[in-house]
Backbone as CSV, one residue per row, in Angstrom:
resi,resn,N_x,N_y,N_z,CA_x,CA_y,CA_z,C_x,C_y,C_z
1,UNK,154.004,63.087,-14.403,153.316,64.138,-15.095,152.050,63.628,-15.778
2,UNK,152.216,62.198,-16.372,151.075,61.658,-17.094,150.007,61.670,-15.988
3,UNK,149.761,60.996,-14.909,149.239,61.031,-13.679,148.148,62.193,-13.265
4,UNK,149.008,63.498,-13.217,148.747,64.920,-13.053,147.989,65.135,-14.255
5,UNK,148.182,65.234,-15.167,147.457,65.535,-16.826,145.878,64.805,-16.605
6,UNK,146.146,63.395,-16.487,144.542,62.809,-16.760,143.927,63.046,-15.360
7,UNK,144.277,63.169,-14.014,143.765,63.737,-12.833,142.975,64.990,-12.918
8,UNK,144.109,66.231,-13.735,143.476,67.141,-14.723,141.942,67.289,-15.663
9,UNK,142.034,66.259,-16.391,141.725,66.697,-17.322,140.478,65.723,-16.917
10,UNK,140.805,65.026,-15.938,138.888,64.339,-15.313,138.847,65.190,-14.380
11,UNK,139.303,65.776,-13.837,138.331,67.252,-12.937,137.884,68.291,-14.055
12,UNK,138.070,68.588,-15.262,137.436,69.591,-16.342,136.726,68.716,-16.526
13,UNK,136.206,67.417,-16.461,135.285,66.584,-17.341,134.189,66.784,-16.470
14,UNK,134.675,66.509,-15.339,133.627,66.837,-13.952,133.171,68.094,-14.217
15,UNK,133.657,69.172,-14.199,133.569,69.885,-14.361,132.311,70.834,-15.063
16,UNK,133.157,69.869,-16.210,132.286,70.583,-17.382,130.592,69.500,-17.467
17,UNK,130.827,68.875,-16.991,129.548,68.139,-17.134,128.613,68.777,-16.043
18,UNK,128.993,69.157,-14.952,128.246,69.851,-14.094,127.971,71.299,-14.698
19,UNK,128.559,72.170,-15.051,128.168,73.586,-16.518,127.403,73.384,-17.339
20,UNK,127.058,71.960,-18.020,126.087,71.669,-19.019,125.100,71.285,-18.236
21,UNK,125.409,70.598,-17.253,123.650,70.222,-16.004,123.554,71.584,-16.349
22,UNK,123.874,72.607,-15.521,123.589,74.139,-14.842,123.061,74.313,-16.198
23,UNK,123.738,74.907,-17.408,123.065,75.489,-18.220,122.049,74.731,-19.224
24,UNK,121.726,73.676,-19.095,120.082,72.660,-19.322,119.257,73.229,-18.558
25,UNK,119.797,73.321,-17.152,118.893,73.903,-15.924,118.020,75.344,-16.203
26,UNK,119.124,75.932,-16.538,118.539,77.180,-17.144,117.843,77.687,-18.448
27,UNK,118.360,76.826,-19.085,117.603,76.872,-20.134,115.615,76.628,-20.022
28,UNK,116.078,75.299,-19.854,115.085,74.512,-19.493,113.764,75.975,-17.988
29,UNK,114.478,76.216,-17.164,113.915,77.031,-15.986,113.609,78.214,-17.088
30,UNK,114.062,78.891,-18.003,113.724,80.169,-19.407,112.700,79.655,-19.802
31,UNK,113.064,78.265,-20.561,111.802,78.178,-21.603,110.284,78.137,-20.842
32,UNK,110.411,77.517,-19.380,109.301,77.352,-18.220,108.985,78.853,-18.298
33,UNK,109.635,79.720,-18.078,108.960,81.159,-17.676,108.238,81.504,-18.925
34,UNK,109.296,81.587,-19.968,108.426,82.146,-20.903,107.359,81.725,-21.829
35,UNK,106.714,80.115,-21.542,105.710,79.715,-21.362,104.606,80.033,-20.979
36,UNK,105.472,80.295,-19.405,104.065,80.666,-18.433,103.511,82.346,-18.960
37,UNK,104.235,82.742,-19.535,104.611,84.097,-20.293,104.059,84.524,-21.101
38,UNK,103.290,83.532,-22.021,102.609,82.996,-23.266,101.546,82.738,-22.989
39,UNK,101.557,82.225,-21.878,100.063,81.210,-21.538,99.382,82.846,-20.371
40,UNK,100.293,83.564,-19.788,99.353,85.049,-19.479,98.748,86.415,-19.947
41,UNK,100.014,85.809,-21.167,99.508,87.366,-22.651,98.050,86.403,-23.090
42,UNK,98.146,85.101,-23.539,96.816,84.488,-23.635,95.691,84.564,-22.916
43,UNK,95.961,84.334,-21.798,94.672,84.914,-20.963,94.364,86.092,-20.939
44,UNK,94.819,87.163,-20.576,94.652,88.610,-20.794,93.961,88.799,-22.157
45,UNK,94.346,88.409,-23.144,93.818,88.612,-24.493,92.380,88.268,-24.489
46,UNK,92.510,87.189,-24.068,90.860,86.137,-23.900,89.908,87.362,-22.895
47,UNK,90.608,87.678,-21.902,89.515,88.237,-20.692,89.204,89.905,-21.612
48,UNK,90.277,90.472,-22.328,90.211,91.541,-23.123,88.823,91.562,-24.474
49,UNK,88.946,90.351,-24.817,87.870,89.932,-26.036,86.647,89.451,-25.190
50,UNK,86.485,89.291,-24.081,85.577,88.877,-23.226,85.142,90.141,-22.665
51,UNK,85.704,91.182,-22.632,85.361,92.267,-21.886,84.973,93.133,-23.268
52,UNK,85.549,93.328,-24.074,85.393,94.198,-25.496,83.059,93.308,-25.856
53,UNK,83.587,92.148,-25.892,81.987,91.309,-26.049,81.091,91.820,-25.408
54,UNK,81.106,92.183,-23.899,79.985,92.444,-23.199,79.938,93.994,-23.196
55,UNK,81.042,94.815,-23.808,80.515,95.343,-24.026,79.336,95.835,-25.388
56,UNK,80.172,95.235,-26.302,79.708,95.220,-27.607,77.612,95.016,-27.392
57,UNK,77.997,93.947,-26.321,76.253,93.567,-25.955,75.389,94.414,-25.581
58,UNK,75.978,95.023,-24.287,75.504,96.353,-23.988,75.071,97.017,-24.706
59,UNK,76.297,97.516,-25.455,75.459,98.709,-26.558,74.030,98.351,-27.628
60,UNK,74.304,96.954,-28.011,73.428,96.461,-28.653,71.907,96.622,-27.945
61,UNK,72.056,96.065,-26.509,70.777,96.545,-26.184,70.573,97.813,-25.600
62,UNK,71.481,98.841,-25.546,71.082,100.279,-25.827,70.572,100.972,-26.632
63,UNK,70.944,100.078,-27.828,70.861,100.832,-29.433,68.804,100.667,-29.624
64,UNK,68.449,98.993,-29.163,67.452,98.264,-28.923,66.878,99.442,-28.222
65,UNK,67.225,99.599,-27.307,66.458,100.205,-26.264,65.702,101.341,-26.618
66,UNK,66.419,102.299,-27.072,66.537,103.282,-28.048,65.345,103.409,-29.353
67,UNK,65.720,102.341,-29.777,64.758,102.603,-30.947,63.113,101.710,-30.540
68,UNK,63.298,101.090,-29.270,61.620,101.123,-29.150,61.300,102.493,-28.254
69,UNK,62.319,102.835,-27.830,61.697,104.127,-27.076,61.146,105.376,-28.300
70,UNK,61.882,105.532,-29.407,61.689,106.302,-30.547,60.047,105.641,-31.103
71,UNK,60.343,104.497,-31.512,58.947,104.193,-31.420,57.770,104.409,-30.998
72,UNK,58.116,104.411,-29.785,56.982,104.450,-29.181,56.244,106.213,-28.729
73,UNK,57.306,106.987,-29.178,57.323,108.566,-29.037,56.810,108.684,-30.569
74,UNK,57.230,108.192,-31.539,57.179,108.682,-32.784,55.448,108.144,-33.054
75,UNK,55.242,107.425,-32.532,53.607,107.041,-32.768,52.714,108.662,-32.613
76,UNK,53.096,109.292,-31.806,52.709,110.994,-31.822,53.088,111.863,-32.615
77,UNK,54.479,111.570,-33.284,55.572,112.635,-33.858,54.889,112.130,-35.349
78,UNK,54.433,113.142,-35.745,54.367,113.423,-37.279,55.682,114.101,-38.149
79,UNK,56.793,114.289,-37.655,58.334,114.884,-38.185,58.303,113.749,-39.300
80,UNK,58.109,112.269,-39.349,58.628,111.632,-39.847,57.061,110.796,-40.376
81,UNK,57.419,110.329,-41.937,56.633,109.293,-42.170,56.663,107.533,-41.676
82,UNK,55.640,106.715,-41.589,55.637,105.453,-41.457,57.101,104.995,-41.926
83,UNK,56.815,104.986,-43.038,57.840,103.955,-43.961,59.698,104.712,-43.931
84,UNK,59.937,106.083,-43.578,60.889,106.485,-43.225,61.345,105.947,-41.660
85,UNK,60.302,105.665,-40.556,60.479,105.419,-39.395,60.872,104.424,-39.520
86,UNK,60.165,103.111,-39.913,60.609,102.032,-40.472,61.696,101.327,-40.835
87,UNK,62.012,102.503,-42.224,63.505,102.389,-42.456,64.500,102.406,-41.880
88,UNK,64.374,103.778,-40.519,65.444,104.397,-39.234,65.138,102.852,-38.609
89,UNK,64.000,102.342,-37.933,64.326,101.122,-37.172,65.137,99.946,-37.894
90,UNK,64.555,99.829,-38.991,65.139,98.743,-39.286,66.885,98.485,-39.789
91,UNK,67.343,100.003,-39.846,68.617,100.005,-39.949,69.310,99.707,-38.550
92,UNK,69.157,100.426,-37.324,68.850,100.836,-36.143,69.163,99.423,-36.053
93,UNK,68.489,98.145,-35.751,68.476,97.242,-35.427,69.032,96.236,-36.109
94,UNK,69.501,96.394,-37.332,70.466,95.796,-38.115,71.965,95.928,-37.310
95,UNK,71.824,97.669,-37.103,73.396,97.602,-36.227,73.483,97.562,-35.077
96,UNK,72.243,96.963,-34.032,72.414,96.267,-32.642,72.689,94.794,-33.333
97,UNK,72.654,94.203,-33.853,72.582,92.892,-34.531,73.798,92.355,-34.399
98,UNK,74.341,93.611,-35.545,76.260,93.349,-35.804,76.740,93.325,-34.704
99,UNK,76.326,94.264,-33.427,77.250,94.498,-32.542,77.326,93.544,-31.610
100,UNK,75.852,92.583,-31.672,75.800,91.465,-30.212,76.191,90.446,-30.587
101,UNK,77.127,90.170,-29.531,77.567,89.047,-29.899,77.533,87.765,-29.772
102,UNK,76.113,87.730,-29.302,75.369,86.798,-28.870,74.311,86.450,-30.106
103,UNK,74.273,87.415,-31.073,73.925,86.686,-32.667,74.701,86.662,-34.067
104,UNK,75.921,87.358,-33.286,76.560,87.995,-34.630,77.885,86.075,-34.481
105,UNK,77.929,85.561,-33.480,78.525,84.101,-33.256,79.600,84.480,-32.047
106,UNK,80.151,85.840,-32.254,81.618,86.653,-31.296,82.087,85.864,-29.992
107,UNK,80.798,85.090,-29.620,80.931,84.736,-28.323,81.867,83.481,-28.553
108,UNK,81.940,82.676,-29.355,82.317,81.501,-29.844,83.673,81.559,-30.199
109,UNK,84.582,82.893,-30.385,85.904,82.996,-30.497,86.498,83.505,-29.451
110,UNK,85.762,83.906,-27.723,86.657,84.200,-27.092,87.687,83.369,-26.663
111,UNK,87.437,82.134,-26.705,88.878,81.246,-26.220,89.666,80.246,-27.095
112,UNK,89.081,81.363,-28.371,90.392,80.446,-29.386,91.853,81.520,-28.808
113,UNK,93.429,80.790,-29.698,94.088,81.464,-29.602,94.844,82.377,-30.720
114,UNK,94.945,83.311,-30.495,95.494,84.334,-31.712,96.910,84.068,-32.032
């Protein structure tokens, strides 16, 4: 019976040591996915703040665009004084400023990580 018992009880050892490989395996094969898991919400985020930037740029030189075109109409348009026009541009172009992010620095945080 002694014989039978430790014959036993080294096939559960076998056993069980092959269940702890397997579940290292898996573990280990989880933590790999959800890595790679981490590392694609990261990219997406990056290409999202990269895409939100150009646009942000865009508008900036729409806004630009815009107010030399006003300019250059308002040189006729008496609606408005000098120093009021002035004022409209120079606000005008304060907030293409904020928005580009090519002076405001924006460009410089797309590939940090959040």
């Amino acid at each position: 019976m002694c014989r039978a018992s430790a014959e036993h009880y080294r096939e559960y050892v076998i056993k069980r040591k092959a269940e702890l490989v397997a579940e290292e395996r898996h573990k280990e094969a989880e933590r790999q996915r959800l890595e790679r898991e981490r590392l694609r919400r990261l990219e997406e985020a990056r290409i999202a703040r990269l895409l939100a930037q150009a646009r942000a740029l865009q508008q900036a030189q729409e806004i630009r665009a815009y107010v030399a075109a006003v300019q250059t109409r308002s040189s006729t348009d008496t609606a408005m004084t000098a120093l009021e026009l002035q004022q409209w541009v120079d606000w005008s172009l304060q907030q293409a400023d904020r928005l580009d992010p090519v002076i405001n620095g924006g460009f410089r945080h797309v590939q940090h990580d959040e």
